[in-house]
N, C-alpha and C positions, 0 to 999 in steps of 0.2 A: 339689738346687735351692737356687741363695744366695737370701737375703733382700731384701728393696727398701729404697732408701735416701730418707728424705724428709726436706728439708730445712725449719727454719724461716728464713725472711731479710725484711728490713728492709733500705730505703734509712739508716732513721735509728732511732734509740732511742727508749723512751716509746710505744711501740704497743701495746705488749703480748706481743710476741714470744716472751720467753722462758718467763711462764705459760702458754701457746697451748703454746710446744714440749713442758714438762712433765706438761699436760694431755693432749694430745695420745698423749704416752708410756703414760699412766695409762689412756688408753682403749684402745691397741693390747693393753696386755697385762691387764687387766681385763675387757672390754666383747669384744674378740674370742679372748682367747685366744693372742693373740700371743708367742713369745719375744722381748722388744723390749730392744733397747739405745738408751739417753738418751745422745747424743754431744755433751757441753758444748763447746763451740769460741769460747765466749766471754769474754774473759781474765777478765770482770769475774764469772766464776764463779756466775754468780744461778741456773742449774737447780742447779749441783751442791749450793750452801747450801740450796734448797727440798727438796730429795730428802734432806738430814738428812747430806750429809756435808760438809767443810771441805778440799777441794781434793787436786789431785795431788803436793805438796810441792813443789812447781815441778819437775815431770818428765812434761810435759803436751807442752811443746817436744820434748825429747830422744826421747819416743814419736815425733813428726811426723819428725822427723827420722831415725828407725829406730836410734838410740843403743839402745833398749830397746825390748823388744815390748810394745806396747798394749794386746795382749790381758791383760798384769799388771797394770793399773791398774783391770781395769774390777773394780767393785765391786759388789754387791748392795744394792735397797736395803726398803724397808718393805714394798713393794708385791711380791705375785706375779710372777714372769715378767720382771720389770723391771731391767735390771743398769744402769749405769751408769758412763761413762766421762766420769772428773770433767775440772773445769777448774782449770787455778791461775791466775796472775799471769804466769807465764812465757809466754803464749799473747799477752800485749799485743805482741811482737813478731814476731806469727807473719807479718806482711804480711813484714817483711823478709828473713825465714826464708826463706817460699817464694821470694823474687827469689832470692835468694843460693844457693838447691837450684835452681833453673833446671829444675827437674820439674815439667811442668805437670800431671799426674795420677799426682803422690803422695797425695792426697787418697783419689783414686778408687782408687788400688792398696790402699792402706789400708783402707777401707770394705769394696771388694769380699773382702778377705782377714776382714773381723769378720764380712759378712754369712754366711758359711757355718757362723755359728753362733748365727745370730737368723733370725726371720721379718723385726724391719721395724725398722730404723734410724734413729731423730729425731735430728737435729742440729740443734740451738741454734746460730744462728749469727752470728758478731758483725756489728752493722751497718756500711752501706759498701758502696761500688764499689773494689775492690781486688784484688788476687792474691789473695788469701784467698777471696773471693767466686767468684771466677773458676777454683778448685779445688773449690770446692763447688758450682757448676753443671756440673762435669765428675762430681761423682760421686753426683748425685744422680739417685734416678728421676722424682720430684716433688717441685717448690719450693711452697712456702705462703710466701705474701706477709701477712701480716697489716698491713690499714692505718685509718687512723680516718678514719670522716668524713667529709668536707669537699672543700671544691672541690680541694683538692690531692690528694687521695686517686690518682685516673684518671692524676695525672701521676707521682708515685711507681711505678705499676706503668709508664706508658710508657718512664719514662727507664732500669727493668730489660731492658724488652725491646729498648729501642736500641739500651742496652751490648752485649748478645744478638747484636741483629743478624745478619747474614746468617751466623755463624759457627756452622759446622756443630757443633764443638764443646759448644757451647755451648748448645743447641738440647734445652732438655728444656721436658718440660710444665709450666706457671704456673697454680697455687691461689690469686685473690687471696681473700682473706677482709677483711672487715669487723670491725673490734675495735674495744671499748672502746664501742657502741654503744649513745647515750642515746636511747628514742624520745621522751622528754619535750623535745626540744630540733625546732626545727624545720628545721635547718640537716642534722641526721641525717638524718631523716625524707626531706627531700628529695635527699638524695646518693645514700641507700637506695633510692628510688625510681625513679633513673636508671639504677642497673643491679642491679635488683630480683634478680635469678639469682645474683649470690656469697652466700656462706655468711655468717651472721651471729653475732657472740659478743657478749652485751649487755652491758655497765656492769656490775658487782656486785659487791657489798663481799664477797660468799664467794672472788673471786679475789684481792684486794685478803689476806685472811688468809692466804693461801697461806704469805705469807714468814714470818709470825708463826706459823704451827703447822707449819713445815718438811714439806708434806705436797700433792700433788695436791689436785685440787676435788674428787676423788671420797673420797677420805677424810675429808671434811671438810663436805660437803654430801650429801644424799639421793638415789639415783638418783634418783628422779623431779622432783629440783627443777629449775627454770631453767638454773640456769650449769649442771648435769651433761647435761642435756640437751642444751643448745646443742652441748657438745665431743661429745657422743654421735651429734649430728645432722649434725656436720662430718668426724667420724670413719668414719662410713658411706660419704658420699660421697668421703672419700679412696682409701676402700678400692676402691669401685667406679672410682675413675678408675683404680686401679693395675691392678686386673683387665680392663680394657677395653687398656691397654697390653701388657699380658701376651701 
C-alpha cells in the first residue's frame, strides 16, 4: 500500500502556509506515527530552513526534472519519522520547467514513486495559479487551503475551485482551514462564524518562533498547550477525511 499525498496551498503568501505544512508534518509523524516525508516545493525554501537544513544545492529542479533521483536528496531531520525533501532557489523556475516538460503528471509520477516509502506526504507548496499548482492538484489526495480571516477568505477558496472547475483532473478534495486566527479582533470572530465547521489555527507567538528555533510547534511548545493542540485537532481530522476516501 503507497502513502497519501497532502498538499499545503495558497492563492497568495503571508497565510501561514508553510508553518501549517511543517506542523502538520510534526504531527503525522509524532502524534500518529506516521513515516512522513516534508516535500518543500517552495523556492523560497522556508520548511526546509525551519526543519534545520539549508537547501538542496540548487538540485531540487534537476530532481523535478528526473536528471537525478529524488529519493537522494531527501534528508532526515530532528524529528522521528520525519525525512525531508529540501527546497533550494532553483525551484523559483519550476512554473517554466513544467511548461517546457509538457508533462502534466510528473509531479504525480514523482509522489506516487516516494509514496511507496512513506505513509503520508506534506507538500509545501508555492503560492499561485500556475502549472505548478496544477501538477500538484494532480498529485495530491488532499489539499489544505489555509486562509486568514476576512471577507476575502470564501473567495480565495472560490477562485481555487473555479480554476478546478469541471476538470476531472483536477478534482481532488479541498481542506479550507482558518490561519492566523485573532478571536480578540471582531472582523475574525465574525468570518469565523459564517462558516463555523473549517478547522481553526489561532495567532501565537509559539508559531511566530518556529523560524528562530529551526524546529516544529511541537518541539517547542507542550503538548497540551494551544498551538499544539490546534495542529493536533486539524491533524485528526485530516486523517479521518483521508480514511473516509480510502
Amino acid at each position: 500500500m503507497t502513502g497519501k499525498t497532502i498538499a499545503v496551498y495558497s492563492l497568495k503568501g503571508g497565510v501561514g502556509k508553510t508553518t501549517l505544512a511543517v506542523n502538520l508534518a510534526w504531527a503525522a509523524a509524532s502524534l500518529s506515527s506516521r513515516r512522513t516525508l516534508l516535500w518543500d516545493l517552495d523556492g523560497q525554501a522556508a520548511a526546509t530552513y525551519i526543519l534545520g537544513h539549508d537547501g538542496a544545492g540548487r538540485k531540487a529542479q534537476a530532481a523535478i526534472r528526473r536528471d537525478l533521483d529524488p529519493a537522494k536528496l531527501i534528508a532526515p531531520t530532528a524529528t522521528d519519522r520525519l525525512s525531508l525533501l529540501p527546497a533550494d532557489e532553483s525551484l523559483r523556475g519550476l512554473d517554466v520547467e513544467f511548461h517546457e516538460l509538457d508533462k502534466k503528471k510528473r509531479l504525480a509520477k514523482i509522489a506516487g514513486d516516494l509514496a511507496r516509502g512513506y505513509d503520508r506526504i506534506l507538500i509545501d507548496c508555492p503560492p499561485g495559479l500556475s502549472d505548478t499548482s496544477e501538477q500538484i492538484l494532480r498529485a495530491a489526495d488532499l489539499v489544505i487551503v489555509p486562509v486568514i480571516p476576512s471577507p476575502l477568505a470564501r473567495r480565495a477558496l472560490d477562485a481555487i475551485e473555479e480554476h478546478m472547475g469541471g476538470r476531472k483532473a483536477l478534482r481532488v478534495p479541498l481542506l479550507p482551514v482558518f490561519s492566523m486566527v485573532d478571536r480578540r479582533r471582531g472582523l475574525h470572530r465574525a468570518t469565523l462564524a459564517k462558516t463555523p465547521d473549517w478547522p481553526v489555527i489561532p495567532m501565537a507567538s509559539a508559531y511566530e518562533r518556529m523560524t528562530e528555533a529551526r524546529a516544529p510547534i511541537g518541539a517547542i511548545a507542550g503538548r497540551k498547550s494551544a498551538p499544539v493542540a490546534a495542529v493536533a485537532a486539524l491533524w485528526q481530522a485530516i486523517e479521518k477525511r483521508l480514511a473516509t476516501k480510502s
